[in-house]
LORO-218314 format. One line per field, with one value per residue (C-alpha): x, y, z. Coordinates in steps of 0.5 Angstrom, whole numbers, plus 2048, in hexadecimal, padded with zeros to 3 digits. Example, Ala and Ser with C-alpha at 12.3 -4.5 7.8 and 13.67 -1.06 7.14 Angstrom:
2
east: [819 | 81B]
north: [7F7 | 7FE]
up: [810 | 80E]
% end
This chain:
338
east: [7E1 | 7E0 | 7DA | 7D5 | 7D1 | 7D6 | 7DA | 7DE | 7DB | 7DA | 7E1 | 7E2 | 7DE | 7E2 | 7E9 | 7E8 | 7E5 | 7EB | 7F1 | 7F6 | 7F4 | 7FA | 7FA | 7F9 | 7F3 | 7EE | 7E9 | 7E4 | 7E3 | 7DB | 7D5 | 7D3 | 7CC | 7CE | 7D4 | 7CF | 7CC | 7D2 | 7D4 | 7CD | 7CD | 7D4 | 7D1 | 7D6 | 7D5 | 7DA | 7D6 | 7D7 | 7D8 | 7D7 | 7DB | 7DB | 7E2 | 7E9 | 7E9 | 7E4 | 7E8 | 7E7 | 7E9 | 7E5 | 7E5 | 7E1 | 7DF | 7E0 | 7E1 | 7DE | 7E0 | 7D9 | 7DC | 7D7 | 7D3 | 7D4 | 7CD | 7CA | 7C3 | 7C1 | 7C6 | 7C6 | 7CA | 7CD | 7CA | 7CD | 7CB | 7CE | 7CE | 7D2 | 7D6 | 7D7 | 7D7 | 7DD | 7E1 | 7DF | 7E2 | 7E9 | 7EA | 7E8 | 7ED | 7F2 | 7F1 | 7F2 | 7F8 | 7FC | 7FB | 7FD | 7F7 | 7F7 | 7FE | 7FB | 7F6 | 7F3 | 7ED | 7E8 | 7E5 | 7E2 | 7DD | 7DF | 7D8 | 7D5 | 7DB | 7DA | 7D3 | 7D4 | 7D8 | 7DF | 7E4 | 7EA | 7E9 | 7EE | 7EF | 7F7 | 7F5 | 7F0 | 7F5 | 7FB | 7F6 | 7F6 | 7FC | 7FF | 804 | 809 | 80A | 806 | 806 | 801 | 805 | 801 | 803 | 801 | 806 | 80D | 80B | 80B | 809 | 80A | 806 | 808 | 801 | 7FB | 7F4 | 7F7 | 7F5 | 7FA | 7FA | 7FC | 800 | 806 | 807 | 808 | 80D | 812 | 81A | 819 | 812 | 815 | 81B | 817 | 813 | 819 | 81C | 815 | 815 | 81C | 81C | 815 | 818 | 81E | 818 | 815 | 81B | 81F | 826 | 827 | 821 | 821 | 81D | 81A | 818 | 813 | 815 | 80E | 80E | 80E | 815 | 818 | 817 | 81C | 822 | 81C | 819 | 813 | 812 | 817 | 817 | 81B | 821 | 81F | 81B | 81B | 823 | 826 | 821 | 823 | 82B | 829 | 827 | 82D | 831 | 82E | 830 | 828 | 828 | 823 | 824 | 820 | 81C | 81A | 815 | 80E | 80D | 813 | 814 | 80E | 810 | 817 | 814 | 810 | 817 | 81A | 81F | 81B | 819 | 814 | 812 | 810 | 80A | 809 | 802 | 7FB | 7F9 | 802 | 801 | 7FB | 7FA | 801 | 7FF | 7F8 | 7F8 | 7FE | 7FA | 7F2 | 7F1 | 7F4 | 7FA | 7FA | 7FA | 801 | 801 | 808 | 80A | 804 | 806 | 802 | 801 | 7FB | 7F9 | 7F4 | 7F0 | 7F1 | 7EA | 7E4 | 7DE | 7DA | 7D4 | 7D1 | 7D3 | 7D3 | 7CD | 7CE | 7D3 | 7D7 | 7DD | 7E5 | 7E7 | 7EF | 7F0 | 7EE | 7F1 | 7F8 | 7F8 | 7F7 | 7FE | 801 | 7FF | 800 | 807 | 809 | 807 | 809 | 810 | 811 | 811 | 80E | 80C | 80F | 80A | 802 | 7FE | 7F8 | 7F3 | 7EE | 7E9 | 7E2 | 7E1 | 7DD | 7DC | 7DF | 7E5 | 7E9]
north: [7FF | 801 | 802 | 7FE | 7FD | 7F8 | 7F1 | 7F7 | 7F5 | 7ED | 7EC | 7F0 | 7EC | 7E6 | 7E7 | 7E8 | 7E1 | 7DF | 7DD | 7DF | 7E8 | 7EA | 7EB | 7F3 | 7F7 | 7FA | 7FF | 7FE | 805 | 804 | 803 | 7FE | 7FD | 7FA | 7F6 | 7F3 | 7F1 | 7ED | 7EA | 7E7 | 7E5 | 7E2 | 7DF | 7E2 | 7E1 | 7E8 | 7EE | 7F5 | 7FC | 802 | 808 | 810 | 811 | 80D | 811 | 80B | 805 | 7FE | 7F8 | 7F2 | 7EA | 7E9 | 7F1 | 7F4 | 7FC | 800 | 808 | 80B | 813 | 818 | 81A | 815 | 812 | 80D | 80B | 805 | 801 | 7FC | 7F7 | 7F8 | 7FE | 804 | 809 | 811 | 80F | 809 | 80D | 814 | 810 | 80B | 811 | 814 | 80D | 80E | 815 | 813 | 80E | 813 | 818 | 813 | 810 | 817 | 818 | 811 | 810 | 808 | 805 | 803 | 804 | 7FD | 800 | 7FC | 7FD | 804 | 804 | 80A | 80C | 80C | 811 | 815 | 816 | 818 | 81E | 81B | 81C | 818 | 811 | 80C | 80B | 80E | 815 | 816 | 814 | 818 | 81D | 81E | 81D | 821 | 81C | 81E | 817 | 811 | 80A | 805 | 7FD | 7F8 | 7F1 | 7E9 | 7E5 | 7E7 | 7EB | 7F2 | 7F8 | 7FF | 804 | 80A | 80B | 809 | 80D | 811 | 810 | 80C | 812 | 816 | 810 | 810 | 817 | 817 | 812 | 817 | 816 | 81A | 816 | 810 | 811 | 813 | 80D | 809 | 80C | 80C | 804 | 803 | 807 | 804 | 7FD | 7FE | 800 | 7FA | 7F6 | 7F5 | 7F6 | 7F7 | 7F8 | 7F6 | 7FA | 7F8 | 7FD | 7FC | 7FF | 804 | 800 | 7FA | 7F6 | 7FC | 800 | 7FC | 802 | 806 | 804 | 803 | 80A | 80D | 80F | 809 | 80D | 814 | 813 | 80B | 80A | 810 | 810 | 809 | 80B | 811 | 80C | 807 | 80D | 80D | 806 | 804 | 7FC | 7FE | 7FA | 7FC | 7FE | 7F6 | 7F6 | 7F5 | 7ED | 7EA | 7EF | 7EC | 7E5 | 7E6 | 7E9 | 7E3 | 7DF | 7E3 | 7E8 | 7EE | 7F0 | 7F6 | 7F8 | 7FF | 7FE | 804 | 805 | 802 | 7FD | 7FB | 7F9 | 7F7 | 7F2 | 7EE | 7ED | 7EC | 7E7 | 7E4 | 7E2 | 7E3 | 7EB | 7E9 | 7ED | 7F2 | 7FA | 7FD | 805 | 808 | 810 | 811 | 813 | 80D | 806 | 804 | 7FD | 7FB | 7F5 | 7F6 | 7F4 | 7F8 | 7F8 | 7F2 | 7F4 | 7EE | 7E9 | 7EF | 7EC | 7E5 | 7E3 | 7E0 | 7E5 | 7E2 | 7E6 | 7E4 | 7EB | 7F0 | 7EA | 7EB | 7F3 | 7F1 | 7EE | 7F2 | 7F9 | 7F6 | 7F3 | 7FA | 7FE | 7F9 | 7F6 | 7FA | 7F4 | 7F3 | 7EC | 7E8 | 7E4 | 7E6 | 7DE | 7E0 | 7DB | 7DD | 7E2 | 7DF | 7E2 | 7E9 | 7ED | 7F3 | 7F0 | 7F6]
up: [7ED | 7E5 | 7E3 | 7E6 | 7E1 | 7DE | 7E2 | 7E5 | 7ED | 7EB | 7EA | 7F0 | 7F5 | 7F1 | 7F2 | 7FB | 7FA | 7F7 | 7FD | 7F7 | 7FA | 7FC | 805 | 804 | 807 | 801 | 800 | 7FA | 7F7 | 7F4 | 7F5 | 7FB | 7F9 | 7F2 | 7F5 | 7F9 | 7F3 | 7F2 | 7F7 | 7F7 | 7F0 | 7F1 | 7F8 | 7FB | 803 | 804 | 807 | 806 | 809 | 806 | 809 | 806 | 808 | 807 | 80F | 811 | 80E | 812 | 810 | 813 | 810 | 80B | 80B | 804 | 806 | 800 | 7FF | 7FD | 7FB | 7FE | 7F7 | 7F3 | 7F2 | 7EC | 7EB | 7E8 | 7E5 | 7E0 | 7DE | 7D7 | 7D6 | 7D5 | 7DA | 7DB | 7E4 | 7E3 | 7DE | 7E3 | 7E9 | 7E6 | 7E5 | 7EB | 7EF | 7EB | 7ED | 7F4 | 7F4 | 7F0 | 7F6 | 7FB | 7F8 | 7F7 | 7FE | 801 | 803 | 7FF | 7FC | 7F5 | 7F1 | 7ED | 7E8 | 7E5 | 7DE | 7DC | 7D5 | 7D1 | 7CF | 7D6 | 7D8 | 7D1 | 7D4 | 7DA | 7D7 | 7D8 | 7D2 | 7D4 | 7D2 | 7D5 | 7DD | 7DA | 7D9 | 7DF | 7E3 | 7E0 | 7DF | 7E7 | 7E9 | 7E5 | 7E2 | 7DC | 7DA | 7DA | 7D6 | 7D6 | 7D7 | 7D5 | 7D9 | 7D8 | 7DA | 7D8 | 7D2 | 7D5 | 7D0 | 7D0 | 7CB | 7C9 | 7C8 | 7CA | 7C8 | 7C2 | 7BA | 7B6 | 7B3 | 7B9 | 7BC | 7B7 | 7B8 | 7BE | 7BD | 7BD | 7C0 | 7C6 | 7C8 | 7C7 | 7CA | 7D1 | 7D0 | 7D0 | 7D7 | 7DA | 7D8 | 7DB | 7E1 | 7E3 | 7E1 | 7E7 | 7EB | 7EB | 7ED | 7E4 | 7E6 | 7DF | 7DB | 7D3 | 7D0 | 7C8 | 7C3 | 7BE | 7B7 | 7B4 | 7AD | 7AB | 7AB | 7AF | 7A8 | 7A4 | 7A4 | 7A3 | 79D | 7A1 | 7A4 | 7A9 | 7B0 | 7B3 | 7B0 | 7B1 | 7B8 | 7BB | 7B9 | 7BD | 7C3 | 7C4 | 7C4 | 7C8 | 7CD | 7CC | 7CD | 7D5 | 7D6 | 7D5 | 7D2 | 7CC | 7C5 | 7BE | 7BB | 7BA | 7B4 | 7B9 | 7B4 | 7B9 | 7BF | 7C4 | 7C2 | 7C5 | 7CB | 7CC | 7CD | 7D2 | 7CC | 7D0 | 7D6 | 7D2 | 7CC | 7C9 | 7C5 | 7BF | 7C0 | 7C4 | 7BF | 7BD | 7C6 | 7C7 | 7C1 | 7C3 | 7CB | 7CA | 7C4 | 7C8 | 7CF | 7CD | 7CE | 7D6 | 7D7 | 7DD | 7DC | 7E1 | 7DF | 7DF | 7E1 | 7E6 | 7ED | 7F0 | 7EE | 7E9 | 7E7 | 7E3 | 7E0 | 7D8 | 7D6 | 7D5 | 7D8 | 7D5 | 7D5 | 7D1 | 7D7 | 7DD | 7E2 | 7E0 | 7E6 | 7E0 | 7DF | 7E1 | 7E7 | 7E5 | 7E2 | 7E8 | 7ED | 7EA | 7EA | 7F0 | 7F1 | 7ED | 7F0 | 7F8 | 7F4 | 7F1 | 7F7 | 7FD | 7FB | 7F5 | 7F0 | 7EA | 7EA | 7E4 | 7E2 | 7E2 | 7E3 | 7DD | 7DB | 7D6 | 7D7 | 7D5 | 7CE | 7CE | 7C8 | 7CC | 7CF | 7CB]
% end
């Protein structure tokens, strides 16, 4: 659900009116009482049923089934506050849905938004869904993708420091990151994937002029992967390389840091590009917006975001195919959409 403090329920409620929901059973992780709120605020006519365990699962018409984990309690709750219980209880419901999925108890996960300060109060040092969720899988490797339309962008990091991101740019990491990428890729159903680079520096460096890691780490990361077969070009001066992507050059592109991949999709479809997580051993989408307090409770919030991680995840974890193309209006203008 997120947390319930933000449009996390209400988008929830408004993607089962939608008749684009993909024919699969669902469960809500979350609180009944404030996803009733907001099937009342979107005058939804679907009725609830609240269960402690996935044991006691049911799907009936028109039910929506809500998982409420024992021990997971929150008071009064208010839209567009942040609040510890919302906070704690968000976490909870993701590693709920972590437990159930290790398990193949549920096939995929879709995540609402979270709000890092209300996680922070609640005492929980991990600030992105990512982390949590390699953290209880245990998983060596993982990558966030960002997807909005044909524009498909992998992150070499996500919640780091610049500082601390260009260090991590190293060959060996890029290297990884780029077999992760592609392995994924012939998962999801690319017989060949092409794969873009982006360069570090501005202009690829200019031979050097401008620093140097794409000769002393990108370069030979990239041959090291060409050596293995992998379809994968650059290092492309980050200027160019989303554009090209756009029309169709390439399947993916490995973005250095946070904001080189995130500026690019977002500014390319209004901040409605999709969360997919690479290297976890379950499927995990996610809506790549926030919490948006400053609209939360006001029944005006675009479902379209957590509808296609919908039909992503029932996608990935059914057929094993990455859809080509997300549908993505925009999103009604938020001050935290990020």
């Amino acid at each position: 659900m997120g947390d319930p403090s933000g449009v996390g329920p209400e988008i929830i409620a408004k993607s089962f009116m939608s008749d684009r929901m993909p024919d699969c059973n669902y469960v809500v992780i979350g609180s009944a009482a404030e996803l009733s709120k907001a099937l009342t605020l979107v005058d939804s006519s679907y009725k609830l049923l609240p269960i402690s365990s996935i044991s006691n699962y049911q799907s009936k018409m028109n039910c929506i089934t809500v998982l409420e984990p024992k021990g997971v309690k929150i008071n009064k709750i208010h839209y567009g506050h942040v609040s510890k219980d919302a906070g704690k209880a968000s976490i909870e419901w993701v590693l709920e849905a972590a437990k159930l999925a290790s398990i193949d108890k549920i096939n995929a996960i879709v995540t609402g938004p979270i709000h890092k300060e209300a996680c922070a109060l609640a005492g929980y040092k991990d600030i992105g869904h990512m982390e949590i969720l390699q953290k209880y899988a245990k998983a060596p490797l993982v990558a966030t993708m960002l997807v909005a339309n044909n524009l498909r962008v992998v992150h070499m990091s996500t919640h780091k420091s610049l500082a601390k991101a260009v260090k991590f740019c190293t060959r060996n990491n890029i290297f990884a990151k780029i077999q992760l990428t592609d392995s994924y890729f012939k998962k999801w159903g690319f017989k060949s994937p092409r794969i873009g680079v982006a360069a570090l520096n501005p202009h690829a460096s200019d031979g050097g002029l401008i620093g140097n890691e794409e000769q002393t780490e990108l370069t030979p990361a990239i041959m090291d992967a060409q050596r293995q077969g992998i379809i994968v070009t650059g290092p492309v001066p980050a200027d160019t390389i989303f554009n090209r992507a756009i029309e169709g050059e390439y399947d993916a592109v490995l973005a250095m840091y946070h904001d080189q991949g995130h500026i690019a999709i977002k500014v390319y479809n209004w901040a409605k590009s999709i969360s997919v997580n690479l290297g976890l051993p379950f499927t995990r989408t996610s809506v790549d917006h926030g919490t948006a307090f400053d609209i939360a409770g006001k029944g005006i919030a675009d479902p379209t975001n957590m509808l296609e991680a919908i039909i992503v995840a029932a996608s990935i974890s059914g057929d094993g195919v990455l859809p080509n193309k997300i549908h993505q209006p925009v999103l009604q203008k938020s001050s935290s959409l990020t």
